[in-house]
C-alpha positions in Angstrom: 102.2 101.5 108.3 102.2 103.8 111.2 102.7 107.7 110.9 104.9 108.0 113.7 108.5 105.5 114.6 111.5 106.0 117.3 115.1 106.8 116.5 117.9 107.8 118.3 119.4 111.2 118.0 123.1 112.5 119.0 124.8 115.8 119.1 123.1 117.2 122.1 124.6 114.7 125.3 126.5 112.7 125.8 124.4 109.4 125.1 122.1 108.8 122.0 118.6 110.2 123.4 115.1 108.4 121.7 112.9 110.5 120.0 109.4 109.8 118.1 109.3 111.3 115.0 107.0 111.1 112.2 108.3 108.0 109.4 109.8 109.7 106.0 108.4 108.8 102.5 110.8 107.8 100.0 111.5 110.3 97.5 113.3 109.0 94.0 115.5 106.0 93.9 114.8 105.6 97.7 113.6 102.8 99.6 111.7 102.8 103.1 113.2 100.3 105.2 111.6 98.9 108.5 114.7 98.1 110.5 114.8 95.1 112.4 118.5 95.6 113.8 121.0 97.8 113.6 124.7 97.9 114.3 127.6 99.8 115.2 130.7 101.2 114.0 133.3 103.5 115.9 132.4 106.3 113.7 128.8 106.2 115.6 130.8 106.7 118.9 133.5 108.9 117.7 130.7 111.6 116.5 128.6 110.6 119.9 131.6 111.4 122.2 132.3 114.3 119.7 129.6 116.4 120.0 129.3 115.6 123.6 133.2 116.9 123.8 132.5 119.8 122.0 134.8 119.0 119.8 131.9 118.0 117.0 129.1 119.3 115.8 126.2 120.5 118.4 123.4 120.2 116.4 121.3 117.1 116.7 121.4 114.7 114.2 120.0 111.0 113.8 122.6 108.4 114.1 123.6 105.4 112.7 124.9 103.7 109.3 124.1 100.2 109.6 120.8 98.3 109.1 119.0 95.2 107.7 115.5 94.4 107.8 112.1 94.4 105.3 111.3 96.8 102.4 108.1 98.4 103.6 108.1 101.2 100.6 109.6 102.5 97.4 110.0 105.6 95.6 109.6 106.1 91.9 112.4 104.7 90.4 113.1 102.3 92.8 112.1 99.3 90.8 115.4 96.7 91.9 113.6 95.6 95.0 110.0 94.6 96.0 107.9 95.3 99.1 108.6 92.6 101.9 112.2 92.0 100.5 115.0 91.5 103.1 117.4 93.6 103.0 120.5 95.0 104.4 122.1 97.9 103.5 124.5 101.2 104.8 122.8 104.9 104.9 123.1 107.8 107.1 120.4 108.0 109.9 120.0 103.9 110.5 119.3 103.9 114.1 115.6 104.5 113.7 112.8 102.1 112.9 112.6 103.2 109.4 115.1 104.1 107.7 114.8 105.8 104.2 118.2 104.6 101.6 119.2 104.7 98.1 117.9 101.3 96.2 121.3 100.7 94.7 122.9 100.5 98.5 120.9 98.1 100.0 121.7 94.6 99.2 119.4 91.0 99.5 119.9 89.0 103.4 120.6 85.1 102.5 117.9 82.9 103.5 120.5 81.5 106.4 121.3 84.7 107.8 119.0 86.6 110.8 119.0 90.3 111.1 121.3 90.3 113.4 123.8 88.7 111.9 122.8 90.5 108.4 123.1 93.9 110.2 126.3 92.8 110.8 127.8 92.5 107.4 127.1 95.5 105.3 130.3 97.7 106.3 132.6 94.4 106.0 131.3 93.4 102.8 131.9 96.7 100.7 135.1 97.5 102.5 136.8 94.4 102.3 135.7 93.8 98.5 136.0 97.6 97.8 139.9 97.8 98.8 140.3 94.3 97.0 139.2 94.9 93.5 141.6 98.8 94.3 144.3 96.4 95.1 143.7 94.4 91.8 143.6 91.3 93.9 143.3 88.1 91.5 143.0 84.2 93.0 146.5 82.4 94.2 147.9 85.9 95.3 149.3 86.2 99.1 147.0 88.7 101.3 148.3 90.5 104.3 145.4 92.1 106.7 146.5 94.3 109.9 144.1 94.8 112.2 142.1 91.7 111.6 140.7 90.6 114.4 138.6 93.9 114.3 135.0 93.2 113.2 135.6 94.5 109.6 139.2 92.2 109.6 138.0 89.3 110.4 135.7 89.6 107.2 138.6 90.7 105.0 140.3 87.2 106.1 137.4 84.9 105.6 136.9 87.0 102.2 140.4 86.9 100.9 140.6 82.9 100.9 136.6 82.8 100.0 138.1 84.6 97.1 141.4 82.2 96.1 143.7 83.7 98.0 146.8 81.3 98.5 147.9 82.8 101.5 146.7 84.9 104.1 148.5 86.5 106.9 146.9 88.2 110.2 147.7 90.8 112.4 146.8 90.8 116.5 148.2 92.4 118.9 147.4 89.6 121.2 148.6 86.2 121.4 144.9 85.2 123.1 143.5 86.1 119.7 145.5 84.4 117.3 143.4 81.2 117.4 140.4 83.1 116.3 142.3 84.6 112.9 143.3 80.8 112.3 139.5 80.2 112.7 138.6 82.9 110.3 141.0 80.9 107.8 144.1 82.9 108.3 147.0 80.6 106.9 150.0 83.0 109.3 149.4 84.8 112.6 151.8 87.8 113.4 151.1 89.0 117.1 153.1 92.5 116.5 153.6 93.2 120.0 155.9 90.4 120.3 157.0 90.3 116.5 158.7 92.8 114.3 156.1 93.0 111.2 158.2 93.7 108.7 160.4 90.6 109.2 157.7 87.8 110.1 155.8 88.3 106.5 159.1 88.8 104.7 160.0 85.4 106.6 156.0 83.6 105.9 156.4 85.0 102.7 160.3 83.6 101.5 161.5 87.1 101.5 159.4 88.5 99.1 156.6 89.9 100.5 152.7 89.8 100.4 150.7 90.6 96.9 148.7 92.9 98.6 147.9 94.8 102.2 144.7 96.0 103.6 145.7 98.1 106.6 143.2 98.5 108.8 145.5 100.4 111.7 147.5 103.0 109.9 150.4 104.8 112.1 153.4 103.0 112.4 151.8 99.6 111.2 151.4 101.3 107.4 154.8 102.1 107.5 155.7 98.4 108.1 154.1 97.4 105.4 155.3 99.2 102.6 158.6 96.8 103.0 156.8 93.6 103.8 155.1 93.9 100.4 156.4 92.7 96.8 157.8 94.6 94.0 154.6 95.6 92.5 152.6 94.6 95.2 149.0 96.8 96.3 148.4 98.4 99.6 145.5 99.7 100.7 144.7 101.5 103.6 141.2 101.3 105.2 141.1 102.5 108.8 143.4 104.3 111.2 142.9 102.4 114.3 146.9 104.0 115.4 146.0 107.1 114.1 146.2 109.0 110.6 150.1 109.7 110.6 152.4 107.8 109.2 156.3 108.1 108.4 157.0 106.2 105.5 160.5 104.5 104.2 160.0 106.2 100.0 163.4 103.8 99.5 160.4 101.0 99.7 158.1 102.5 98.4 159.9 103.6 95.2 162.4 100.9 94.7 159.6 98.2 95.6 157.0 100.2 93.1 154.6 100.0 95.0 150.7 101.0 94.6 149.3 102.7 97.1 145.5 103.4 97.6 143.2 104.9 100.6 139.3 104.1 100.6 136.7 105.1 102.6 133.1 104.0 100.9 131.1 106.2 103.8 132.0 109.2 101.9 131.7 107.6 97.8 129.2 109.7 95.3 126.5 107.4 95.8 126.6 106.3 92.6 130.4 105.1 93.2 128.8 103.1 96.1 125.9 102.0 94.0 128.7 100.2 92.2 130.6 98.8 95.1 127.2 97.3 96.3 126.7 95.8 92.7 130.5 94.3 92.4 129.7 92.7 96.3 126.5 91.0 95.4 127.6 89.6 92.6 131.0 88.3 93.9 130.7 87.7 97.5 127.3 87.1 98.2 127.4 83.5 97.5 130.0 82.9 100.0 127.9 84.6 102.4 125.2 82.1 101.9 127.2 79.0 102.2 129.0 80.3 105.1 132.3 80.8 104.0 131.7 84.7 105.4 130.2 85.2 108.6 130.0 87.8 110.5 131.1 88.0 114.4 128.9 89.0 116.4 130.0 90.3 119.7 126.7 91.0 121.6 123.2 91.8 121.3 121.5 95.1 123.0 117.6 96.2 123.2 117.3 99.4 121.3 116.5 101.0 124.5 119.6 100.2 126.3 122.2 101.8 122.9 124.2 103.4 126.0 125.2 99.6 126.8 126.3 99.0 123.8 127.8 102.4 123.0 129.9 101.6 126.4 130.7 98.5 125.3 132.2 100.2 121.7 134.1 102.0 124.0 135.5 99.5 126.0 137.6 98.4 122.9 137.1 94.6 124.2 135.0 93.7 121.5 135.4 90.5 119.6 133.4 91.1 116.5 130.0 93.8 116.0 127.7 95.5 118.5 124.1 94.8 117.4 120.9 96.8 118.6 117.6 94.9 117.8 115.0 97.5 116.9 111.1 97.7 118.5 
């Protein structure tokens, strides 16, 4: 294995800059990585643009979450995966050739999947099941997703009804995308610049509302929600794609009783997200395999053109996940 391996840095412009630096050793519970793609989320271009605004941090720092590709070391302890395993996983400081995580957070690629597409899946997978098993989700229940034609959505549709879910309704802002939630398995389509929320799931739904909500949008569209859900009924908020403030109706939530969760599994103890990685193999890693959760991938970038696909990120056209292949 070679001493030395490129990653891309942030903090100091305003593009990731390359940088050879020497590989890290795996310490305890750690395994080395070799990457062979990577992907991105908006947090990597929020903290890019960030720093570059100077309204983040200005040190340099190495970027990146998201990764899959072959275990090439382990540290003492490390003894759930072997050297030459496949793997896929989420860490701080992915966008580099190797990448050092905790054993417990990587999990095993499917012999049908490529890296790309595996690099693809890590974030959707332990979100999506994450904010299900919060919402108590159980087989036959009705599932309402906002924001789902997003990269991370469009997994928490194909997972819901890979789950049992007897009904599962989709957000889009755009009429041109409601044949791709359909495609994803969503059983209802609610295009909320030409629908009122509220009123379309109360009517998909027989007036009683959805089971349970993953919001992926926040603002405005949260507050929707909390009346287009049951008496009883889970929601739980994942992402803030309208921003973090909401005004809320407490008539709904209260007389509704509602339950009312927030997750973000970037910021767990690690050994919270040791568990969430656990819970996901074992329950949705099957469907994976078979197919019955794929992820979208919307394009495929040389690890020496990231600034194309940071641009792209930016662009907010995006039909599924950004992927760099790595050298």
């Amino acid at each position: 294995m070679t001493a030395m391996m490129t990653a891309l840095f942030g903090g100091t412009s305003p593009q990731w800059q390359s940088r050879v630096v020497p590989v890290p050793e795996p310490g305890p519970g750690q395994v080395l990585v070799r990457a062979r793609a990577v992907s991105l989320n908006n947090a990597d271009v929020q903290q890019l643009d960030s720093s570059a605004s100077g309204t983040g941090r200005r040190r340099e720092y190495l970027a990146g979450y998201e990764f899959a590709g072959d275990i090439a070391a382990t540290g003492p302890g490390a003894d759930s995966v072997h050297i030459g395993d496949r793997v896929m996983g989420i860490t701080m400081g992915a966008f580099a050739q190797y990448v050092l995580a905790g054993h417990q957070h990587v999990m095993p690629i499917p012999e049908s999947l490529g890296y790309d597409e595996a690099s693809a899946l890590p974030t959707g997978l332990l979100t999506e099941h994450g904010a299900l098993t919060r919402a108590r989700f159980r087989s036959g229940q009705s599932v309402l997703i906002t924001g789902a034609t997003s990269s991370i959505g469009l997994i928490g549709v194909q997972m819901a009804k890979a789950t049992g879910a007897a009904h599962v309704i989709g957000t889009t802002r755009s009429k041109t995308k409601e044949a791709l939630l359909r495609q994803s398995g969503a059983d209802s389509v609610v295009v909320t610049d030409g629908q009122d929320l509220t009123q379309a799931v109360l009517d998909a739904t027989g007036g009683e509302g959805v089971d349970v909500v993953l919001d992926h949008v926040g603002g405005q569209t949260f507050a929707d929600c909390l009346p287009a859900t049951r008496v009883d009924g889970h929601i739980v908020n994942i992402g803030r794609l309208d921003g973090p403030q909401a005004t809320i109706d407490l008539d709904a939530l209260s007389y509704r009783h509602l339950h009312v969760r927030g997750v973000s599994f970037g910021f767990s103890r690690p050994e919270a997200l040791g568990h969430v990685v656990a819970a996901a193999v074992e329950e949705v890693m099957p469907a994976v395999a078979d197919h019955r959760i794929r992820p979208f991938v919307d394009s495929v970038h040389a690890f020496d053109r990231a600034h194309e696909a940071a641009n792209r990120m930016r662009s907010h056209r995006a039909h599924g996940k950004i992927v760099l292949i790595v050298p």
